[in-house]
N, C-alpha and C positions, 0 to 999 in steps of 0.2 A: 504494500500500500504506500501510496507517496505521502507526502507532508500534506498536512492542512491547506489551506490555503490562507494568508489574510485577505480582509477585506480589501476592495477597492478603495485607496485614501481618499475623502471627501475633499471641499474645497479646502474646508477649515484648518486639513493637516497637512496642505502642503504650503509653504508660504507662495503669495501668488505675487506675480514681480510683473507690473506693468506694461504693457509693449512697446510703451515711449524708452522704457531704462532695460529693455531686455539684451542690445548689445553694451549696454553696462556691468553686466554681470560679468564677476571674474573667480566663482568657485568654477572648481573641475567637477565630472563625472562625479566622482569620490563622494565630495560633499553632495551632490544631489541624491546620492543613494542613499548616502545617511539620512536625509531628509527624509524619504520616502520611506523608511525602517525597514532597509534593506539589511537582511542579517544571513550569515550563516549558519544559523540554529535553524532557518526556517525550512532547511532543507534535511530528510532523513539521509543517512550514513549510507544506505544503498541506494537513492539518488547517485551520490555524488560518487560512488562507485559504477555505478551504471555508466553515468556522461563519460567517466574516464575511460571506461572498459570496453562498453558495447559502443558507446557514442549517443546515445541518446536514453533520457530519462523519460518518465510518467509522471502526471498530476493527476489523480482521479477529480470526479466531481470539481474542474475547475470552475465550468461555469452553473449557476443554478438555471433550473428548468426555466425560468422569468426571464432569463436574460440571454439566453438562446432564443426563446421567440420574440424578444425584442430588436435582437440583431437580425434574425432573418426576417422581420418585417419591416428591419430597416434596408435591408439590402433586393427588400421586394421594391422598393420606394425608388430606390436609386438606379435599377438595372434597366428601364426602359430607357433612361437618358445616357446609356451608356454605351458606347460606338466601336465599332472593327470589333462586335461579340462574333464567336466562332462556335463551334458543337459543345466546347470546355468555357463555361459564362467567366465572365474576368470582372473585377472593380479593384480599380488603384486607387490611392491616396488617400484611403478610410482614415486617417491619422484625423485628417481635416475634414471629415464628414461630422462630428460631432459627438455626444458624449459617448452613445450606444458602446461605442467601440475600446474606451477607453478601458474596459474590464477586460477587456481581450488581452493584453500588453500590460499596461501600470497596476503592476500586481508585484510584491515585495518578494512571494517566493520563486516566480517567473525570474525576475531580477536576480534574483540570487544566485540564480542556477547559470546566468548567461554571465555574469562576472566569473563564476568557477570556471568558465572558459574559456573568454575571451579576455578574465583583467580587467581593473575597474574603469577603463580609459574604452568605454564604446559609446555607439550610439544607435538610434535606432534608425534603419536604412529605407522600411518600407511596411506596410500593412496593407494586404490586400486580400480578396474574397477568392476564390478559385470553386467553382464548382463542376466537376464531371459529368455531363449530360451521359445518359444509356448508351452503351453499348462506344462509350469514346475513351477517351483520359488515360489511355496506354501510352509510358514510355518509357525508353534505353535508361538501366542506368546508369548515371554518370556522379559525379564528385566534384565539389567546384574550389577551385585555386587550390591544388594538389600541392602545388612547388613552393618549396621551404616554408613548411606549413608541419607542427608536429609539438608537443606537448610544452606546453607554453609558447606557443608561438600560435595558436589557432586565433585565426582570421575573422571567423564568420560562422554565425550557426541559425536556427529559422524553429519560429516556435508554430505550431499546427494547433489549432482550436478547430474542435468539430464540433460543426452545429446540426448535422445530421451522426444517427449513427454509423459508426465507419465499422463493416463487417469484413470476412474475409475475399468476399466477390462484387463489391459494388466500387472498387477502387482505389481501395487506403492506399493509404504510400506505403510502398515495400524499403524496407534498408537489410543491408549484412550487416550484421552487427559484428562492432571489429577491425572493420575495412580502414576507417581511416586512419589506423596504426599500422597496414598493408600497404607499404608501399610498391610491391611485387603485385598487386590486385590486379586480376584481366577477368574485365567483366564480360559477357557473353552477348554475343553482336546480336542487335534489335530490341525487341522487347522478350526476350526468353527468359527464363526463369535460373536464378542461381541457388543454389542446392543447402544454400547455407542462410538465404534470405527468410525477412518475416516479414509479417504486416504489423503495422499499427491501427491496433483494433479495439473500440470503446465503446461507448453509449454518450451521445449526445451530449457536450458539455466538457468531454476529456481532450485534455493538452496534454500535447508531448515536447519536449525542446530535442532538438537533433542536433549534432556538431556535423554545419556542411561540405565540411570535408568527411564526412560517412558515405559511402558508395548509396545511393536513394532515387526513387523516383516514384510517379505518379502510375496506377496499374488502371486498367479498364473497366469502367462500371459496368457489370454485365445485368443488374437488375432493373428497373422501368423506374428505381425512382432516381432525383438528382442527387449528387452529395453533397452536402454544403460545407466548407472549410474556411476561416482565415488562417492566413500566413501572414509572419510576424519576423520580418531579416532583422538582423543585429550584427552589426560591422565593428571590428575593432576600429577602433580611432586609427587615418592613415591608411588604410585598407581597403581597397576598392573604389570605388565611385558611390553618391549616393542616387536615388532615384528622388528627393524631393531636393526643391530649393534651399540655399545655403541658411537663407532665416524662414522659419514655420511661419505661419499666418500668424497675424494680431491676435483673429479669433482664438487660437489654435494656444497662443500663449498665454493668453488673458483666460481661458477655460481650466487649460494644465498647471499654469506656474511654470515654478520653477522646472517641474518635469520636463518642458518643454524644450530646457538645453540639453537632453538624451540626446536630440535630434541636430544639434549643432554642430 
């Protein structure tokens, strides 16, 4: 069983820092986490043996049943005005859609567990919806920024909140657990099956954090309904590109606080 979870921090506990003085601010990563009561008690001793070991941990019950139908009724709101959809439905930039989402991500023992990875110097790179229409959402797996990438040195890792249940045939993400301490790894050409892989499989509400340098990928929904998923990147500071702009929205900071330099 994984850690609890805490609450979502309200407004009142995080301090909220203006958008006129938000490039005034001059704590690090560090101190925002402490802010946010980011601890490493919040996480149980096979968590954090997992992310080391296998490459990805478990949260049960992250989200409650209220707030899975909040978000997919938020992301029923949002998906008609949402452009170049394909058979796999897509929404970017949920960070700045508004609060719904904020329980997804700004979660102390989420945090926790992405500092045990990546150091307290990250930020957060992107949060977006991904759902696998029937009979689609197969693909190769692959590993991302492989080179000079290895314990203490991990780049980037991707949190998966499921807002449908993810079973073993409707398309969860498969990972080998392991792999990305494989640097020998030869993954099997297309979408075929490796011998050693698993799914990530829960009920409605369950997060996993993955380190993505783990061999992973998205598999095929093969039953008639959709699957509903956010994804939640987290970049070492330095590392990569971001996919949002250099400053979050006003809104986006005047709603978060301080939270909101995660994303700087």
């Amino acid at each position: 069983m994984s850690a609890p979870e805490c609450a979502v921090p309200r407004p009142h506990q995080v301090n909220a820092v203006a958008p006129s003085r938000a490039l005034d601010y001059t704590g690090g990563v560090h101190d925002v986490l402490l802010e946010l009561g980011v601890r490493s008690d919040l996480l149980q001793p096979q968590q954090l043996v997992d992310l080391d070991e296998l490459g990805f941990c478990r949260f049960d019950a992250f989200l409650r049943p209220a707030q899975v139908g909040s978000a997919l009724a938020e992301v029923e709101r949002l998906l008609p005005a949402a452009t170049g959809q394909s058979a796999t439905l897509h929404l970017k930039s949920l960070l700045a859609a508004g609060p719904v989402f904020d329980a997804l991500w700004l979660r102390p023992g989420l945090l926790a567990a992405v500092r045990h990875l990546l150091g307290p110097e990250f930020r957060v790179d992107e949060v977006r919806y991904r759902a696998g229409a029937p009979e689609h959402g197969g693909q190769a797996l692959r590993a991302n920024s492989v080179d000079g990438s290895g314990p203490g040195r991990w780049q980037e890792c991707t949190a998966i909140v499921a807002l449908a249940d993810f079973t073993e045939d409707n398309g969860s993400t498969r990972v080998v657990p392991g792999s990305h301490l494989d640097y020998a790894f030869v993954a099997p050409e297309g979408h075929e099956p490796h011998p050693e892989e698993t799914r990530l499989v829960g009920e409605a509400g369950t997060a996993w954090l993955f380190n993505s340098h783990l061999w992973h990928s998205g598999a095929r929904n093969d039953p008639t309904d959709v699957r509903h998923a956010v994804l939640i990147g987290f970049h070492r500071r330095g590392a990569g590109t971001t996919l949002f702009d250099d400053r979050p929205a006003d809104a986006a900071i005047e709603r978060l606080g301080s939270a909101a330099y995660l994303l700087m």
